[in-house]
C-alpha positions in Angstrom: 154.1 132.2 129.4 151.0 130.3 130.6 151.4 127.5 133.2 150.0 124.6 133.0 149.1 121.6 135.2 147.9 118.2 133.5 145.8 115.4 136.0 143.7 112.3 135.2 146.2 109.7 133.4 146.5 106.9 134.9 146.7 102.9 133.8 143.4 101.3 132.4 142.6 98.4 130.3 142.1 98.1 126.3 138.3 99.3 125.7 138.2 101.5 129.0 138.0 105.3 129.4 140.1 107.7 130.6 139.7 111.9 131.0 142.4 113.9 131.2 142.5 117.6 132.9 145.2 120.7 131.7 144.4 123.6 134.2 146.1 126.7 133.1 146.5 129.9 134.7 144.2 132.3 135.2 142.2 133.8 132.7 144.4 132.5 130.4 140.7 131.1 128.5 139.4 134.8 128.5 142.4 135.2 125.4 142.5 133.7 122.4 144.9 130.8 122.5 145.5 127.8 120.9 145.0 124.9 123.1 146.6 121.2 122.3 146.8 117.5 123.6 150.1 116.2 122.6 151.4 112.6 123.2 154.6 110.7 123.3 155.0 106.6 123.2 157.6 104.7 124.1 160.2 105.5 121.5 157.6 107.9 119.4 158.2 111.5 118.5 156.1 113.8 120.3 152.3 113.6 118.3 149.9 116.3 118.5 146.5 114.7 118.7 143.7 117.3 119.4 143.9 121.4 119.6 140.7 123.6 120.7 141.0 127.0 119.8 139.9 129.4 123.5 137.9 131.6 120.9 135.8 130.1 119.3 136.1 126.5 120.3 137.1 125.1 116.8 138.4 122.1 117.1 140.6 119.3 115.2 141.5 115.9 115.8 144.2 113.8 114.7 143.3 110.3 112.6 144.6 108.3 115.2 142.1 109.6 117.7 139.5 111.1 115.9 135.8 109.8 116.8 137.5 108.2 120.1 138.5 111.4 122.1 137.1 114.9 122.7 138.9 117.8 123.4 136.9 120.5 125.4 137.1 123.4 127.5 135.4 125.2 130.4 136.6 128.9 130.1 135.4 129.4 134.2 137.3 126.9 135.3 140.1 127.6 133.1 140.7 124.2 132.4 141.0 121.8 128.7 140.1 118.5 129.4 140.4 115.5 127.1 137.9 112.4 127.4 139.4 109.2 126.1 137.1 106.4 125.1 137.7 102.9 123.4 141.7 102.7 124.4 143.8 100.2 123.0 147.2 99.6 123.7 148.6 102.0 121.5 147.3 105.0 123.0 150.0 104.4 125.8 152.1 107.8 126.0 152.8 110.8 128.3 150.1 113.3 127.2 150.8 116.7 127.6 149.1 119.9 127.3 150.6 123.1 125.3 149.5 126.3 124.6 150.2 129.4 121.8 148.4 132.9 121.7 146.4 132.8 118.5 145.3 136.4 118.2 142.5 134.7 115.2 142.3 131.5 114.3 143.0 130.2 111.3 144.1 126.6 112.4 145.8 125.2 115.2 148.4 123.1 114.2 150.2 120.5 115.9 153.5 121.6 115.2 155.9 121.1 118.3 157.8 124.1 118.0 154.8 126.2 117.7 154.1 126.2 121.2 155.4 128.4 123.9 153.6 126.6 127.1 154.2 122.9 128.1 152.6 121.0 131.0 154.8 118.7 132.7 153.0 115.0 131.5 151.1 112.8 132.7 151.1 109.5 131.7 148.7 107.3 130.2 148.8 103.0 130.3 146.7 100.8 128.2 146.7 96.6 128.9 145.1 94.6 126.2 
């Protein structure tokens, strides 16, 4: 399995900007893998909100994000990140990073049971 390490959440207020870090273990970027953002709110299921595919660097976004965060990756570093802009309230969650071996892609998914590799959370506070 792959390890991997979230950093970067912290609290901030509603229209502020946050980036979050996953570093996984190494080389784990030089195989194909599915990479994902996941949050949970207070009370929430577990949402999958962004996957980057190690590849080819497709990518996909959930509504609830979508033209707000990126999800991005930087293969030498071994590291996803996830820059959060325009945050409101209801972005507060854990955020976690998972990961699946995707030997070609043919869509991520956000499905929780997909994915083998879990980071332990970090979590994310929005005041309005």
């Amino acid at each position: 399995q792959v390890q991997l390490v979230e950093s970067g959440g912290g609290s901030v207020q509603g229209g502020g900007s946050l980036r979050l870090s996953c570093a996984a273990s190494t080389d784990t970027f030089r195989r194909s893998y599915c990479m994902a953002w996941f949050r949970q709110g207070p009370g929430q299921e577990r949402e999958g909100i962004a996957t980057i595919y190690t590849g080819g660097g497709a990518t996909y976004y959930a509504d609830s994000v979508k033209g707000r965060f990126t999800i991005s990756q930087d293969k030498p570093k071994d590291t996803m990140y996830l820059q959060m802009s325009n945050l409101n309230p209801e972005d507060t969650a854990i955020y976690y990073c998972a990961a699946k071996r995707a030997m070609y892609y043919s869509g991520c998914g956000v499905g929780v049971g997909d994915y083998q590799s879990w980071g332990q959370g970090t979590q994310v506070t929005v005041s309005s």
